[in-house]
C-alpha positions in Angstrom: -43.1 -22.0 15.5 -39.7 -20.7 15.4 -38.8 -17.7 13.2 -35.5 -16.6 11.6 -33.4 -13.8 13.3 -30.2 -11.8 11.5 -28.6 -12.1 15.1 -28.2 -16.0 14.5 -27.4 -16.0 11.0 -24.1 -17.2 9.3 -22.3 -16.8 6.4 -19.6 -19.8 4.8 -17.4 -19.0 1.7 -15.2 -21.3 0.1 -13.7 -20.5 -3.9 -14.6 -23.1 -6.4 -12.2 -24.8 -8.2 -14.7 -25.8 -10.9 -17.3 -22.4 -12.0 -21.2 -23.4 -10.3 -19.8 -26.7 -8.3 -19.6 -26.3 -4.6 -16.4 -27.3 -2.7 -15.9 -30.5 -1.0 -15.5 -29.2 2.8 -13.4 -32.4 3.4 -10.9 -31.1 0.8 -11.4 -26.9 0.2 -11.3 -24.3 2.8 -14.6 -22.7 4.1 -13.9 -20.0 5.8 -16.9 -18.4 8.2 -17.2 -14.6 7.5 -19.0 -11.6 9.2 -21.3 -9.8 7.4 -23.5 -6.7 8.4 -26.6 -7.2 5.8 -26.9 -9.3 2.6 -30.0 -9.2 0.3 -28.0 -12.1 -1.9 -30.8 -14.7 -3.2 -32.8 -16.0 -6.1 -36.2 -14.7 -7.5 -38.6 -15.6 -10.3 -40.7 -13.3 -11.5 -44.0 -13.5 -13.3 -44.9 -12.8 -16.9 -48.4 -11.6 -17.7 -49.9 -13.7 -19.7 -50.6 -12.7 -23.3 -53.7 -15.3 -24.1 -57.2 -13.6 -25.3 -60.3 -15.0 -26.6 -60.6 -16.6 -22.9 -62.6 -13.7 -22.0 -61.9 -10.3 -19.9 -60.3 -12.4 -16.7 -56.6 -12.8 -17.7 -55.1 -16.4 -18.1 -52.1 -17.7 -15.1 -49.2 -15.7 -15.1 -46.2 -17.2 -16.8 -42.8 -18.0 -14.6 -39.9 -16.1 -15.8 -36.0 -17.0 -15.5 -34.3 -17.3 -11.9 -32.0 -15.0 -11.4 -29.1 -15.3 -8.4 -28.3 -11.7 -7.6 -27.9 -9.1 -5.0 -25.3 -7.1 -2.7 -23.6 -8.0 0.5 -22.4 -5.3 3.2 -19.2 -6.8 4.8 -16.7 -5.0 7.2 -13.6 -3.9 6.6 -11.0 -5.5 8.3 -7.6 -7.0 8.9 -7.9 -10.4 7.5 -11.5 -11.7 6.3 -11.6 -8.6 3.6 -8.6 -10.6 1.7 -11.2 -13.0 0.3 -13.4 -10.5 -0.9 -10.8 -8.8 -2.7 -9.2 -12.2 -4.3 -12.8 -12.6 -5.8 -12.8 -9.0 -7.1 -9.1 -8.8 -8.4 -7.7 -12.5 -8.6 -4.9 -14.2 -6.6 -2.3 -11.7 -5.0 1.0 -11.7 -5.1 2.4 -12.8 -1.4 5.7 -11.6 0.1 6.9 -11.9 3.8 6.9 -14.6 6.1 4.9 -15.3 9.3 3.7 -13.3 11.4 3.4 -10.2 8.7 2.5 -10.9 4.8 2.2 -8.5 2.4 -1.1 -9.0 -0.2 -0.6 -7.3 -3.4 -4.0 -7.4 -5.5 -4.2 -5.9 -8.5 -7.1 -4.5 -11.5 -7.2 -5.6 -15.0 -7.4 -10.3 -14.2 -8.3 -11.9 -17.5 -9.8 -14.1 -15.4 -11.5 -14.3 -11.8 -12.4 -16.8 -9.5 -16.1 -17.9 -8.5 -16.8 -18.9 -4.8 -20.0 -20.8 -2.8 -21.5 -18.8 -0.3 -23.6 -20.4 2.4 -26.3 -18.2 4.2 -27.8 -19.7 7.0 -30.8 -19.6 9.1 -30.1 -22.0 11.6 -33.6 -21.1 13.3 -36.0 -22.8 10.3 -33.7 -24.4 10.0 -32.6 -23.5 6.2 -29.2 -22.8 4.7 -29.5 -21.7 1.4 -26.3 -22.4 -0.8 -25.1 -19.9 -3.5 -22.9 -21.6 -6.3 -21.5 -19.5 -9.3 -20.8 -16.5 -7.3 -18.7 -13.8 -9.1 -17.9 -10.4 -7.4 -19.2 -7.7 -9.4 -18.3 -4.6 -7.8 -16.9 -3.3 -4.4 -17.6 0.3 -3.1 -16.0 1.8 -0.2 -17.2 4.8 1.9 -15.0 6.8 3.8 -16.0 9.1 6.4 -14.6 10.9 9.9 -16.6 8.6 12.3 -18.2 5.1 12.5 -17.5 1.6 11.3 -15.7 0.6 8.1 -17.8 -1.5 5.9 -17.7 -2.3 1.8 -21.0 -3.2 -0.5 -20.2 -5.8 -2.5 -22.0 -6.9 -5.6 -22.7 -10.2 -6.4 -24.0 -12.8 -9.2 -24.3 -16.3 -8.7 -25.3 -18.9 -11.1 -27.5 -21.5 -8.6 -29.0 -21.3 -5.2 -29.9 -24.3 -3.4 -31.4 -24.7 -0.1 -30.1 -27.7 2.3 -31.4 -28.3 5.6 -28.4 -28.9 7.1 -25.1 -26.9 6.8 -22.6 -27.3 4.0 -19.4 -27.4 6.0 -20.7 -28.3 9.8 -16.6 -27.3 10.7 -15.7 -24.0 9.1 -12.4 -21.9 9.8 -12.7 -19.0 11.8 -10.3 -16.3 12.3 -10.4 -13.2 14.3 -12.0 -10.5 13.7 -9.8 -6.9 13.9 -12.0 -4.5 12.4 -11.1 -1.2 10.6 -12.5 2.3 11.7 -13.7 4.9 10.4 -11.1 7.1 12.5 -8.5 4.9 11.3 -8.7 6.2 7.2 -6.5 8.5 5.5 -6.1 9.6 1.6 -3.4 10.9 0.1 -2.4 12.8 -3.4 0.4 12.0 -5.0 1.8 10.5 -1.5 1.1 13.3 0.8 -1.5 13.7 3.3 -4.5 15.1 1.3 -6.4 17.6 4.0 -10.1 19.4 3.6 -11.3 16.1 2.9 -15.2 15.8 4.4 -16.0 12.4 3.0 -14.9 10.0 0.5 -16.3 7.1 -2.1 -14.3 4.3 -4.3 -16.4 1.8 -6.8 -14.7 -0.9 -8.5 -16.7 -2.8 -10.9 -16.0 -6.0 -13.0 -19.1 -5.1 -15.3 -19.7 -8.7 -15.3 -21.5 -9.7 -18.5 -23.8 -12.6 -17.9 -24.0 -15.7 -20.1 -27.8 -15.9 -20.5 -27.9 -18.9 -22.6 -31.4 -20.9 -23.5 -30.3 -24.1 -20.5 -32.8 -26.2 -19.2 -31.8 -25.1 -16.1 -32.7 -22.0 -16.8 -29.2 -21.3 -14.9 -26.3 -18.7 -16.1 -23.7 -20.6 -18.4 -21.2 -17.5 -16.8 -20.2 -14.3 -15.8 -17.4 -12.7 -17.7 -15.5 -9.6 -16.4 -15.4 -6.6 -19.2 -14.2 -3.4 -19.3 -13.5 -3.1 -15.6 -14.3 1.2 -13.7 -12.9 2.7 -11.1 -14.7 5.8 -9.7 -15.3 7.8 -6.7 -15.7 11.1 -5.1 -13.7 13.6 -2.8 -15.8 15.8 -0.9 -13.8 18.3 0.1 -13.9 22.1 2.4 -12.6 24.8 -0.4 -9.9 25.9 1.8 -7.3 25.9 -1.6 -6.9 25.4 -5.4 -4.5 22.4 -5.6 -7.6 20.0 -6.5 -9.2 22.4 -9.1 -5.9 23.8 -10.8 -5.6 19.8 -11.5 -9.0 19.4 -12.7 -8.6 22.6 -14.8 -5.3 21.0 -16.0 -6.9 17.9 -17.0 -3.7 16.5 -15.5 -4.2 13.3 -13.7 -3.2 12.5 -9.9 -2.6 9.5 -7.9 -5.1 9.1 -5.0 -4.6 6.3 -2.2 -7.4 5.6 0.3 -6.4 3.1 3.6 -6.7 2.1 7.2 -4.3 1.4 9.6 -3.7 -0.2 12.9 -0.2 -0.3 13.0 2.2 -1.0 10.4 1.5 -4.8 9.9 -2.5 -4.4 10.2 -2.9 -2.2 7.4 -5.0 -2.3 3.4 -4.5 0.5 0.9 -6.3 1.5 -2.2 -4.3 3.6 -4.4 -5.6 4.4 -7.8 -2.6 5.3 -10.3 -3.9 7.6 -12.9 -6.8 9.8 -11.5 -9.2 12.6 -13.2 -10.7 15.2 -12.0 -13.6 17.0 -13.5 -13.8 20.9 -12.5 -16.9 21.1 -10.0 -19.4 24.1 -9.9 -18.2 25.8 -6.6 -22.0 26.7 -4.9 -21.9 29.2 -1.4 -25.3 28.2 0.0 -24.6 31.2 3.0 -22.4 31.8 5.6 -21.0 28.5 6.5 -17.7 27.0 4.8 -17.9 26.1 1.6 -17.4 23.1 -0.2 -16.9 21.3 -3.3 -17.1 17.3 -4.6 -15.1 16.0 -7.5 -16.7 13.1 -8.9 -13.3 11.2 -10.4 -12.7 8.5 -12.9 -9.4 5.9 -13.4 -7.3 5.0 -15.7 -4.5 2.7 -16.6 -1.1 4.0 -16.9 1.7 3.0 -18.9 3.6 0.2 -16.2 1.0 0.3 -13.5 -2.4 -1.1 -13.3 -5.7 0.8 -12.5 -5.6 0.0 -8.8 -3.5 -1.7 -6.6 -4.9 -2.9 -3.2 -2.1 -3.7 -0.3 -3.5 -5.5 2.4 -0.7 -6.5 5.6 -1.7 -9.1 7.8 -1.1 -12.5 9.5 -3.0 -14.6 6.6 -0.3 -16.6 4.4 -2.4 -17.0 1.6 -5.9 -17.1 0.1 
């Protein structure tokens, strides 16, 4: 009996031109990602059932909704990250010319677009197919050491499973991956130092369209009021960070990787706030403080920009 292994596991994605309907893989693009972990799948749960007067032993359960849910841990890198972030922000705007384009993403889409993810199990075999799927939220870690990966959050409308593959011919690309070692953040365009560790979280706050279908499927997911957040964790070594928390003034932070100069993806969040952190000296050791931040829009830039340099011409 064979059993399903992570190590032989595969992920498709291809971006719907219609919301919920898979892609025709002799037309649209599936591209074959890396991922690191997914928990991305649909579960029904169970209802107690509310019966009496059919004595002390309760009646079956009831079957609740199906709901298509769950986050995906996918690396940062050069060229595969681009999707992710076209489902998250929209289309970019694309300048340069081969070998080196410039991707310019940006917060605050009226609209976004949905993709198909395939997961597959080849050893079953099973590949279960995930129509519908909206990007919720990405998040971002930055530390001094290891490998450079983002959560994503994901809601889907459908999941079916297929015994076969979707697209038995997907695209591959290479794989340059971002490091750890490799990050930087800056205020206000200069090197920001002290930093220990770092966080970003965009979220779309999708609202889902949970309408009576006798599908029992979403009718949508609609982006709201979109949040940027994060922390800086940083050694107290001076007072620029709290005099501009104290200030309430706001600050722009930018948080990237680089290769070199045409293998490189920035975050930069426009109009940062600072709250003014409790400063805590545990004993003799350094001492440090973490400023839990929130974004804003300012007047002609958007929340956050992403710039991503690579060899891709478009997504």
């Amino acid at each position: 009996m064979a059993r399903a292994y992570g190590a032989n596991a595969s992920l498709l994605a291809a971006f719907e031109q219609t919301y919920g309907v898979a892609p025709d893989p002799a037309i649209d693009d599936y591209w074959k990602l890396p991922f690191v972990s997914s928990s991305l799948g649909s579960e029904q749960g169970l209802t107690p059932n509310d019966l009496i007067g059919m004595g002390r032993d309760p009646s079956a359960p009831i079957r609740d909704v199906i709901k298509v849910e769950g986050d995906m841990a996918v690396p940062v890198d050069v060229r595969h990250v681009g999707l992710w972030l076209k489902a998250l922000l929209g289309t970019p705007q694309v300048a340069g010319s081969a070998p080196v384009f410039t991707h310019t993403f940006v917060s605050g889409g009226a609209s976004l677009p949905s993709l198909t993810l395939e997961t597959g199990l080849p050893d079953i075999p099973a590949w279960f197919v995930a129509s519908g799927v909206m990007v919720n939220s990405l998040q971002i870690k930055f530390a001094r050491s290891g490998a450079a990966n983002a959560t994503v959050g994901l809601v889907a409308q459908s999941e079916l499973r297929r015994t076969t593959p979707v697209a038995p011919s997907p695209t591959t690309r290479e794989l340059l991956r971002f490091n750890q070692f490799q990050g930087a953040i800056e205020k206000d365009g200069q090197p920001l130092g002290n930093v220990v560790s770092a966080q970003l979280t965009y979220s779309n706050n999708l609202e889902r369209i949970e309408t009576i279908r006798s599908d029992s499927q979403l009718d949508g997911a609609d982006p709201t009021v979109a949040s940027l957040t994060g922390n800086l964790e940083v050694r107290f070594a001076d007072t620029a960070l709290i005099d501009a928390a104290t200030d309430g003034q706001p600050i722009e932070l930018s948080f990237g990787y680089a290769i070199a100069a045409d293998r490189r993806i920035t975050f930069t969040a426009h109009e940062v706030y600072l709250p003014k952190p409790k400063l805590s000296i545990s004993g003799p050791g350094g001492i440090q403080a973490t400023f839990d931040w929130q974004a804003a829009r300012t007047g002609s830039n958007p929340m956050l920009t992403v710039t991503l340099i690579n060899d891709i011409a478009t997504y």
